[in-house]
C-alpha positions as CSV (number, residue, x, y, z in Angstrom):
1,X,21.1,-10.3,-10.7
2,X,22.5,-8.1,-13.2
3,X,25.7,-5.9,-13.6
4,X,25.5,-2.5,-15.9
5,X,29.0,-0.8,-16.4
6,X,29.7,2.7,-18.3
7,X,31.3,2.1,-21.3
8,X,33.1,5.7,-22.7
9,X,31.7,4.9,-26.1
10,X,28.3,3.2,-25.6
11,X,27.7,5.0,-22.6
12,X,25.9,2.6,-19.8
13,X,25.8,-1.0,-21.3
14,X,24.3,-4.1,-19.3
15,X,27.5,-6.2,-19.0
16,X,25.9,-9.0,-17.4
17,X,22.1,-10.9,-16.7
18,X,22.3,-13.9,-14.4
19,X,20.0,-15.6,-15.0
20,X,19.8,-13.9,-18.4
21,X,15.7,-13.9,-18.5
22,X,15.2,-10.5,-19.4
23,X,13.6,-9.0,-22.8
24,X,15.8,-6.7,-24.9
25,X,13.3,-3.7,-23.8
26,X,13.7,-4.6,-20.2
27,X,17.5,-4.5,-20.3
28,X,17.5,-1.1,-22.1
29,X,15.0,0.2,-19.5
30,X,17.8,-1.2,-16.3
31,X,20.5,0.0,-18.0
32,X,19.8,3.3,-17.2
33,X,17.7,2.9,-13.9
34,X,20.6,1.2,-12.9
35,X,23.1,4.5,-12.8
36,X,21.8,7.6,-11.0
37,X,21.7,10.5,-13.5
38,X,25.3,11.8,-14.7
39,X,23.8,14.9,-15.4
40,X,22.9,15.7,-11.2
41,X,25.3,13.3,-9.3
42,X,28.4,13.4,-9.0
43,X,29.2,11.5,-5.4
44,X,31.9,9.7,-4.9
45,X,31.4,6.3,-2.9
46,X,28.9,3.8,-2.7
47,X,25.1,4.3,-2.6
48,X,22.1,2.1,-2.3
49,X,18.2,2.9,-4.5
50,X,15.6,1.0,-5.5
51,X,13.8,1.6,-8.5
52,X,10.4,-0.1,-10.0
53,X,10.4,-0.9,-14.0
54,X,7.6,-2.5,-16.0
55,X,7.8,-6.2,-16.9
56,X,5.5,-8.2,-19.7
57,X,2.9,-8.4,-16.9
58,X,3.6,-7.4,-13.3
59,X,6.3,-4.3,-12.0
60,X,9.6,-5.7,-10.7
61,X,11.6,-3.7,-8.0
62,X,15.3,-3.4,-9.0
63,X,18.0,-2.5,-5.5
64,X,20.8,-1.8,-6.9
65,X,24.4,-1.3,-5.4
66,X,26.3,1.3,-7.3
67,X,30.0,2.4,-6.8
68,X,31.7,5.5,-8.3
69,X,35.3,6.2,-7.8
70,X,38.3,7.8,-9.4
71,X,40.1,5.6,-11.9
72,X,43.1,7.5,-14.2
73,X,43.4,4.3,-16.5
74,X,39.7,5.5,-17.6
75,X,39.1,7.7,-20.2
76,X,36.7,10.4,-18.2
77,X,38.6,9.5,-15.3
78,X,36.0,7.5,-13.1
79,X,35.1,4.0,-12.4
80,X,31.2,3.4,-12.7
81,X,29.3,-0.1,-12.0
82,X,26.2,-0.8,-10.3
83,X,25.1,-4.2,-9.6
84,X,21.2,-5.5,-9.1
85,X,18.8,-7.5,-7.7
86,X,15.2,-7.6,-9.6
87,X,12.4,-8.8,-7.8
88,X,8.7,-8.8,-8.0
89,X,8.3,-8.3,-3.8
90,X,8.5,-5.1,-2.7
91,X,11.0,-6.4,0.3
92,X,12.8,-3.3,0.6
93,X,14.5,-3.9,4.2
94,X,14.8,-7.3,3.3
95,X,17.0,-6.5,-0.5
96,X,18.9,-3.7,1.2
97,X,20.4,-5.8,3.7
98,X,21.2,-8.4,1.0
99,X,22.5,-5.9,-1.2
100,X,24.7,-4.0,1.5
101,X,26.3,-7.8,1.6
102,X,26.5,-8.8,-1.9
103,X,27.7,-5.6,-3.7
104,X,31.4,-4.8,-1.7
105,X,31.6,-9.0,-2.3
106,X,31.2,-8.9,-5.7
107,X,33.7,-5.5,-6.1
108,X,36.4,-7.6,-4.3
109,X,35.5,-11.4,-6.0
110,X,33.6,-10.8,-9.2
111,X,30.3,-12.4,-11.0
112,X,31.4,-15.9,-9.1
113,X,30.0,-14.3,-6.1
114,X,26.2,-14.6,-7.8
115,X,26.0,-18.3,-7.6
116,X,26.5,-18.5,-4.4
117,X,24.1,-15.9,-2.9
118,X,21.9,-17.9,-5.4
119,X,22.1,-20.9,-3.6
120,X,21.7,-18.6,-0.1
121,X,18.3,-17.6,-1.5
122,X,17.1,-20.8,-3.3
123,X,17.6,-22.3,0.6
124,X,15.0,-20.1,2.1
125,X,12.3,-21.4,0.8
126,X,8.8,-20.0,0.9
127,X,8.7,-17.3,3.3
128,X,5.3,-17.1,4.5
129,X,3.5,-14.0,5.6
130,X,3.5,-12.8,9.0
131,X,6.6,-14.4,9.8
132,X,9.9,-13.3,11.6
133,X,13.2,-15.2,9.9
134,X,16.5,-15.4,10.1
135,X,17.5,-15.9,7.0
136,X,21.6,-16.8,6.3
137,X,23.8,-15.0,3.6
138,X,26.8,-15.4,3.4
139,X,28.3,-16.0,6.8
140,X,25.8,-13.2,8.3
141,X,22.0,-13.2,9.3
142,X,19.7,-11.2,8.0
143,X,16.4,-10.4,10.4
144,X,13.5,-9.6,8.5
145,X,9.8,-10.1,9.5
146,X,8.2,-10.5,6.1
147,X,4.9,-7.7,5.5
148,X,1.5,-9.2,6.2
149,X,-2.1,-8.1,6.2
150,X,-3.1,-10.2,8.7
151,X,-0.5,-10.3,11.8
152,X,-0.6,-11.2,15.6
153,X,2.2,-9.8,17.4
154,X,3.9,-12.0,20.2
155,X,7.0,-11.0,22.2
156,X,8.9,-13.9,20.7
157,X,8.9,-12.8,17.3
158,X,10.9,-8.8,18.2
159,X,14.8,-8.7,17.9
160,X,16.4,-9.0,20.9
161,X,18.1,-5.5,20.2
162,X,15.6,-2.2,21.1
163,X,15.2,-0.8,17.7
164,X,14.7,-4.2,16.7
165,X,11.9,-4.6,18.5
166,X,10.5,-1.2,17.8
167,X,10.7,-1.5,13.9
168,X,9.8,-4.9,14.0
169,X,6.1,-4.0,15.4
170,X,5.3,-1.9,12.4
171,X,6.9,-4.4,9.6
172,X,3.8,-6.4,9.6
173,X,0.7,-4.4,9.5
174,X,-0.5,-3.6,6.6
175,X,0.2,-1.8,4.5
176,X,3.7,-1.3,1.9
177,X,7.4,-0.5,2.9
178,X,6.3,-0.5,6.4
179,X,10.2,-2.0,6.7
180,X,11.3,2.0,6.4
181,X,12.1,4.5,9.0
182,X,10.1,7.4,7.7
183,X,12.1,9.2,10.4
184,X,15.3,9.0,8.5
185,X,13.6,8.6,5.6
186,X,12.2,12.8,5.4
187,X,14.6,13.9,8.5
188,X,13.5,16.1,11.4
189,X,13.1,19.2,8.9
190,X,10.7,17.7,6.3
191,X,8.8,15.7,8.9
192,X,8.2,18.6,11.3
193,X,7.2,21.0,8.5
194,X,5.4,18.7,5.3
195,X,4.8,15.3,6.2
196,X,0.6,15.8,7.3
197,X,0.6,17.9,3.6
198,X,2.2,14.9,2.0
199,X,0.2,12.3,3.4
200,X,-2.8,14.5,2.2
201,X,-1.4,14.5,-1.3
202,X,-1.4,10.7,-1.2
203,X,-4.7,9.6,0.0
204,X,-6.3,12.3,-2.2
205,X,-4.9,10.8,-5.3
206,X,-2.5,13.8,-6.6
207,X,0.6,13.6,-8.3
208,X,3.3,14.3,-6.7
209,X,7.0,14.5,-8.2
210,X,9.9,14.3,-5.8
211,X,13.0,16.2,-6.9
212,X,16.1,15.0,-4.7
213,X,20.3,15.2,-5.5
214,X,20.6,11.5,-5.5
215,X,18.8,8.6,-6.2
216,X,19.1,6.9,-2.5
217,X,17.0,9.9,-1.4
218,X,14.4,10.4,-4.0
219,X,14.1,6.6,-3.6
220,X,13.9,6.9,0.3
221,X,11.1,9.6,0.2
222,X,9.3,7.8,-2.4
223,X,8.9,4.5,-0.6
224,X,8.2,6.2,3.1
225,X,5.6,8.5,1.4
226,X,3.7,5.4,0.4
227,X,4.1,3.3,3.7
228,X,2.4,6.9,5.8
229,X,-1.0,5.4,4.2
230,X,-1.2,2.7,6.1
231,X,-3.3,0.6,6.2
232,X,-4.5,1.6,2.6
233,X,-2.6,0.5,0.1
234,X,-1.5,3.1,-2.7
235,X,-2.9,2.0,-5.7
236,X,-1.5,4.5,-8.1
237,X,1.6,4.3,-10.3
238,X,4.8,5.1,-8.5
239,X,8.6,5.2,-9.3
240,X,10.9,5.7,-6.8
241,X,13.2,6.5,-9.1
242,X,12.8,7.4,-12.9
243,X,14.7,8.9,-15.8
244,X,13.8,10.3,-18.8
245,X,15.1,7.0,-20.6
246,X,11.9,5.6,-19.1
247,X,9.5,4.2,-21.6
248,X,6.7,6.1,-20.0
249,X,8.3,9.4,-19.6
250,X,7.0,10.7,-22.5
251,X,3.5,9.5,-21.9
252,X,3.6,11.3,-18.2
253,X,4.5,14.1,-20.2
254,X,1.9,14.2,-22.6
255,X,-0.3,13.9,-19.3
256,X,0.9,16.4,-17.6
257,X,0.4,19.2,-20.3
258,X,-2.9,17.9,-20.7
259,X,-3.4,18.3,-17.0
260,X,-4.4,14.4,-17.5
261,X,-1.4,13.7,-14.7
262,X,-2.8,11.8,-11.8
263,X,-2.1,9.0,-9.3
264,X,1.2,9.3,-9.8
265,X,4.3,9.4,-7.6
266,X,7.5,10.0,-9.1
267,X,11.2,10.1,-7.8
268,X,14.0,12.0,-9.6
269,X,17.2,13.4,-10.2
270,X,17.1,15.6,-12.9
271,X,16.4,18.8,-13.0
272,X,15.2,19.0,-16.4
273,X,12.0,17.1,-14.9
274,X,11.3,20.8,-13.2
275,X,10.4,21.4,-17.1
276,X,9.1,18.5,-18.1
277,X,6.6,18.3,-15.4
278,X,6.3,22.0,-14.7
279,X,2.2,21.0,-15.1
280,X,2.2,18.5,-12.4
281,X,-0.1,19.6,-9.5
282,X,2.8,18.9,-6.7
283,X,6.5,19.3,-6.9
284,X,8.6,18.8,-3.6
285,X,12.4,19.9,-3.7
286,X,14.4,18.4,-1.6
287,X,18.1,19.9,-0.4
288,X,21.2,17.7,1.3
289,X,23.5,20.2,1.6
290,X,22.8,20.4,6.2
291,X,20.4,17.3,6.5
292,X,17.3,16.4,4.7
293,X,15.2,20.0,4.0
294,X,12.2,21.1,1.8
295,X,14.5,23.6,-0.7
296,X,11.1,24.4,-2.5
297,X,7.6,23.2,-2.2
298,X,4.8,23.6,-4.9
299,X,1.6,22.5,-4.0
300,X,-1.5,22.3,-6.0
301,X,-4.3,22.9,-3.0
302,X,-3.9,24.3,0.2
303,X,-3.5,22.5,3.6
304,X,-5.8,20.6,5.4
305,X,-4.3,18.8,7.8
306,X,-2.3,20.8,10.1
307,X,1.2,19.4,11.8
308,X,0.3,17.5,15.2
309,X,2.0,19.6,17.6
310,X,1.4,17.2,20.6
311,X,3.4,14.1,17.8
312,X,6.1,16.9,16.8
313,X,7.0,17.5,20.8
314,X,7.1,13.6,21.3
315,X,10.0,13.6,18.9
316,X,13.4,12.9,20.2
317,X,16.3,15.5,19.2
318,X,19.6,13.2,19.4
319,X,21.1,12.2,16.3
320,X,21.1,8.0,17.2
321,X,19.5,4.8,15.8
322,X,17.8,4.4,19.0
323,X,16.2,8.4,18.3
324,X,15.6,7.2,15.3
325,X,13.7,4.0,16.1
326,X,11.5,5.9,18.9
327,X,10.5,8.7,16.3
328,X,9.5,6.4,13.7
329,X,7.1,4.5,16.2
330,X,5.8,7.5,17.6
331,X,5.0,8.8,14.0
332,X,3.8,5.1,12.3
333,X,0.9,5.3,15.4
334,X,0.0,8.3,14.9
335,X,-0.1,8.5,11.0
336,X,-1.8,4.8,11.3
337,X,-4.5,6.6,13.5
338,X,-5.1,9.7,11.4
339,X,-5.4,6.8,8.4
340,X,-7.8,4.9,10.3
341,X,-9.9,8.2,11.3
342,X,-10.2,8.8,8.2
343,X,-11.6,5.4,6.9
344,X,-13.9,4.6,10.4
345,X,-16.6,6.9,8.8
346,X,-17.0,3.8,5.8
347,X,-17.5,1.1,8.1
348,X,-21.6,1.8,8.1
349,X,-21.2,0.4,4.4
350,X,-19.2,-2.3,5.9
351,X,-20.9,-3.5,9.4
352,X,-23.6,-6.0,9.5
353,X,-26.9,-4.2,11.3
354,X,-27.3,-7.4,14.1
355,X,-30.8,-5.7,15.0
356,X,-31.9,-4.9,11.3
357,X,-30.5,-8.4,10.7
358,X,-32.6,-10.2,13.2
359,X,-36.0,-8.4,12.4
360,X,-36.0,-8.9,8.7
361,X,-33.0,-11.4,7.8
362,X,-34.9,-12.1,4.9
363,X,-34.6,-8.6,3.0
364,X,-31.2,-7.4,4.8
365,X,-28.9,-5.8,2.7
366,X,-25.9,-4.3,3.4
367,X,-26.2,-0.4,2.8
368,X,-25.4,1.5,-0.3
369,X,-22.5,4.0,-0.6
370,X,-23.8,7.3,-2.3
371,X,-21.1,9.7,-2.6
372,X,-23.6,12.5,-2.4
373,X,-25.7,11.4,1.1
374,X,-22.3,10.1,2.6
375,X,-20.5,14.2,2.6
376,X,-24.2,15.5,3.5
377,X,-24.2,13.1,6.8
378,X,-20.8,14.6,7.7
379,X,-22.1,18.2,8.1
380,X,-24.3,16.8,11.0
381,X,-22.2,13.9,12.2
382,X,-19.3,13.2,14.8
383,X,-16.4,11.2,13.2
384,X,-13.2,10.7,14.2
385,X,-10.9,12.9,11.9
386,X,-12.5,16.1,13.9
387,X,-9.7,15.4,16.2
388,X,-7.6,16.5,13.2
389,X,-8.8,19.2,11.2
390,X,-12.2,21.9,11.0
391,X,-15.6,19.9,9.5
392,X,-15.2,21.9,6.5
393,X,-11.8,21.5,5.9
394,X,-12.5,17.1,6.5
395,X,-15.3,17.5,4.0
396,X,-13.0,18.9,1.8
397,X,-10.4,16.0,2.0
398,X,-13.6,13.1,2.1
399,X,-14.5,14.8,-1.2
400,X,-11.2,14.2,-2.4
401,X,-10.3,10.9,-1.1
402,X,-13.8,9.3,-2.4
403,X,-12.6,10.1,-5.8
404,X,-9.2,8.7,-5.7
405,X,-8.0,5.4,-7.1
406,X,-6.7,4.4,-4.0
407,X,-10.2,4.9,-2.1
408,X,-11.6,2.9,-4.8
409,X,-9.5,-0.2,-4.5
410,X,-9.6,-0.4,-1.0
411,X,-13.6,0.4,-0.7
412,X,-14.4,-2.4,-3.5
413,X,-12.1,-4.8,-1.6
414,X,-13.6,-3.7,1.9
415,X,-17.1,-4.7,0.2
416,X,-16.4,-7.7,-1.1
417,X,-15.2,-9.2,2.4
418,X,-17.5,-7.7,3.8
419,X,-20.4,-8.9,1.6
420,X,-18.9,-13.0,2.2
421,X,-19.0,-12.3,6.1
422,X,-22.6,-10.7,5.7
423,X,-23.6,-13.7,3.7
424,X,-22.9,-16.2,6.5
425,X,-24.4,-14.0,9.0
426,X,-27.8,-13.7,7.1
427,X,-27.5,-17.4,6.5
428,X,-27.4,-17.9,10.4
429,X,-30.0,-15.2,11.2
430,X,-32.3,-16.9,8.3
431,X,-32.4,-20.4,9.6
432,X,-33.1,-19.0,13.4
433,X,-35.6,-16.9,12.5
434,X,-38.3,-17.1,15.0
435,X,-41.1,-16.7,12.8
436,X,-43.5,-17.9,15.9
437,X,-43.5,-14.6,17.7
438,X,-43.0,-12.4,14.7
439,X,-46.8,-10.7,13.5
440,X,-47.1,-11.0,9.6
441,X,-49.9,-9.6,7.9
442,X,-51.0,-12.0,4.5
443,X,-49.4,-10.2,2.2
444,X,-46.1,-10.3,4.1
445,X,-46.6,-13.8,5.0
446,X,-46.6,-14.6,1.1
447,X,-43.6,-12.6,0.3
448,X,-41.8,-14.4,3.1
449,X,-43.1,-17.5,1.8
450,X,-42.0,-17.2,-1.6
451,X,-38.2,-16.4,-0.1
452,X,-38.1,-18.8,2.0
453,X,-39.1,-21.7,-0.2
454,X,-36.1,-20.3,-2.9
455,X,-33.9,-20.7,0.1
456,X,-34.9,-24.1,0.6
457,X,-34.8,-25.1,-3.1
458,X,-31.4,-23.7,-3.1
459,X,-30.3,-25.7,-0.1
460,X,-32.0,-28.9,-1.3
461,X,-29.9,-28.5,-4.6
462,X,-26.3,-28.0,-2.7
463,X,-27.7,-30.7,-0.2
464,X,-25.1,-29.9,2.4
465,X,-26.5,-28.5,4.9
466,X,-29.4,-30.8,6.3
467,X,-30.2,-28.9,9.1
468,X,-30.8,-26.0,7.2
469,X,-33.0,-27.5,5.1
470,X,-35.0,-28.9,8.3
471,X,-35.3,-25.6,9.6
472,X,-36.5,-24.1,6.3
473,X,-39.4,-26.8,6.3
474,X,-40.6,-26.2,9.9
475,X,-40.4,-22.3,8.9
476,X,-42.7,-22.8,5.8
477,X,-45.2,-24.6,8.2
478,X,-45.4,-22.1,10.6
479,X,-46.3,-19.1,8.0
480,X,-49.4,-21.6,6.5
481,X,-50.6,-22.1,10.4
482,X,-50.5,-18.4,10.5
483,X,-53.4,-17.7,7.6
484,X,-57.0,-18.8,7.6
485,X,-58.2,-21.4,5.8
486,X,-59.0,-18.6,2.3
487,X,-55.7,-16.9,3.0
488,X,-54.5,-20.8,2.9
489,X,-55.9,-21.1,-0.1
490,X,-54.7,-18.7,-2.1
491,X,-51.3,-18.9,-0.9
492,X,-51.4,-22.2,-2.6
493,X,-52.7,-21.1,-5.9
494,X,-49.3,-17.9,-5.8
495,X,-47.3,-20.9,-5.2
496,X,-48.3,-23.5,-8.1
């Protein structure tokens, strides 16, 4: 936890670090990702944000609770202090609700309050994935069904209440911040009108920089951008909020004019950034003034994924959480399906062949991924993200996506799990081969000899698997029954 106050002379100033763990870097840096920008805000109240700031070696997630209010004892005439909660998991519905808790408590009873919610954390234990807790703080409960990659959904584990239940089915697939309404993330304007273009700009890999009054919003958008992905995971770098006290602002900048600015997602404040970043391929404006609204939208590329009129007319017009909670099932499916569409066309590099498999188990491979033959199948092919959009308009977006960071991560990871499930299959189909009924010729017979028998010397080696090795044998003898006497022979003077 950590407290940063405005001081009229040193400007903002971390007052306190508990436990005080931090480098004298990282406290600069959360001294000023602490406050929203006192250039563009000026709200009076309390507001909630999370921001992300780089540690020696990971990216901790900082919620912070800040309160502004008019003081005349002050100097500028305003009372400014935020306090936060760092943490390396990005457990945004989990931290808000401790946060919405912890921050009035410490306004009224001061730092003493820390130790306690301290102990209220240190009592949870390890929270393992997948599951739904009720977790205590501070005389309340906190619900929270912790993200997971791998989740079966049973009735018991819902809330009791409706939009419980609804938001607790799409906390644990994968994906990040799948804990956010996107709903009331964007509102009904932005979500109507931009959020298929959005979700284009992020599994293509373009920069985007969201522009927003305050940093709850910017934050907000930010976070619910990256969750539409789902399943993938967004693997570029993303701030959901940053200032131009950020150690890598002026690296971003240098980027940007060098048109070097990719797979990045920015939130801010400041409308300086408009200069800054005037270079950056995507710029999205957003205006509070009547609701959540697009005030200006710059995008590199034009669209091509059109609004789903058939999700937009599912949407429910009544300003409640219950609205709320419907809409932001009925657009998780469908975004989680027009992800999905997209990635179905990669499971031929992914999928075990169990015919190829069977009639050759000895030279099966899992196919190759050519960028080049994969967009020329897709002129002739059927694949799901027709539903969507024209063939040349998906072509367009596969060309994209393929050469984005985030498609690269997820294919590589695909692959590998892939490959370990493929390697037990091909271990099964090796050891049942029925080599009995299948017609060699010689020279295939000594090639499948010669594989075979480095099988078996591996088996014999590892020595774990005796019926493997049994099988092996009895499949070496039935390849020498199958060749004459010369064939025999000469099979026997390869092998020496």
């Amino acid at each position: 936890f950590s407290v940063v106050t405005f001081d009229e002379d040193l400007g903002q100033t971390l007052e306190l670090c508990y436990p005080d763990v931090l480098f004298e870097q990282q406290k600069h840096a959360l001294a000023f990702l602490a406050f929203p920008d006192s250039n563009s805000f000026n709200q009076l109240g309390d507001i909630t944000y999370v921001f992300r700031m780089k540690s020696t070696e990971e990216y901790l997630y900082g919620f912070v609770y800040f309160r502004l209010k008019r003081d005349p004892s002050k100097p500028r005439g305003f009372f400014q202090k935020s306090v936060v909660l760092l943490s390396p998991n990005p457990f945004v519905g989990l931290f808000k609700q401790v946060m919405d808790i912890l921050g009035p408590l410490y306004f009224e009873h001061g730092e003493a309050i820390f130790e306690v919610v301290a102990s209220c954390l240190e009592n949870w234990g390890q929270v393992k994935p997948g599951a739904s807790l009720e977790l205590p703080m501070l005389g309340s409960v906190i619900n929270y069904t912790v993200p997971s990659t791998n989740m079966a959904f049973s009735p018991e584990s819902f809330g009791e209440n409706f939009c419980e239940m609804l938001d607790s089915i799409h906390q644990g697939y994968p994906g990040l911040f799948q804990d956010i309404n996107i709903y009331e993330a964007f509102g009904p304007k932005i979500t109507k009108k931009h959020l298929w273009k959005l979700w284009e700009v992020l599994v293509t890999g373009e920069s985007l920089v969201v522009l927003a009054s305050n940093p709850g919003t910017c934050s907000q958008i930010v976070l619910g951008l990256i969750s539409l992905i789902s399943p993938l995971i967004y693997s570029g770098d993303f701030h959901p909020y940053f200032t131009v006290f950020d150690n890598e602002f002026r690296d971003m900048q240098t980027n940007c004019e060098s048109s070097n600015f990719t797979n990045t997602l920015l939130g801010v404040t400041n409308p300086f950034f408009l200069k800054a970043l005037q270079d950056s391929p995507n710029i999205f404006q957003v205006d509070e003034k009547e609701g959540l609204e697009c005030s200006s939208a710059s995008y590199k590329n034009g669209t091509l994924i059109q609004p789903c009129k058939a999700v937009i007319s599912q949407l429910q017009n009544q300003p409640s959480k219950e609205a709320a909670a419907i809409n932001n099932s009925i657009l998780r499916r469908h975004f989680r399906e027009l992800t999905l569409s997209l990635l179905q066309p990669f499971q031929q590099f992914l999928s075990v062949d169990q015919k190829a498999l069977k009639e050759a188990p000895y030279t099966f491979e899992l196919p190759c991924f050519s960028e080049q033959e994969f967009l020329k199948s897709l002129n002739y092919s059927l694949f799901p993200l027709l539903k969507f959009t024209t063939r040349p308009k998906a072509i367009n977006l596969y060309s994209k996506f393929i050469r984005s960071s985030t498609f690269r991560v997820w294919f590589a990871d695909q692959k590998q799990k892939a490959s370990a499930e493929a390697h037990e299959a091909i271990q099964e189909a090796m050891y049942n081969f029925d080599l009995e009924s299948t017609e060699l010729n010689v020279t295939e017979c000594k090639s499948l000899y010669k594989k075979i028998e480095t099988r078996l010397k591996y088996e014999q080696t590892t020595g774990t698997n005796q019926e493997a090795i049994t099988k092996l044998r009895k499949q070496l003898g039935v390849l020498v029954s199958k060749m004459t006497g010369t064939d025999q022979q000469e099979l026997y003077k390869i092998l020496q």
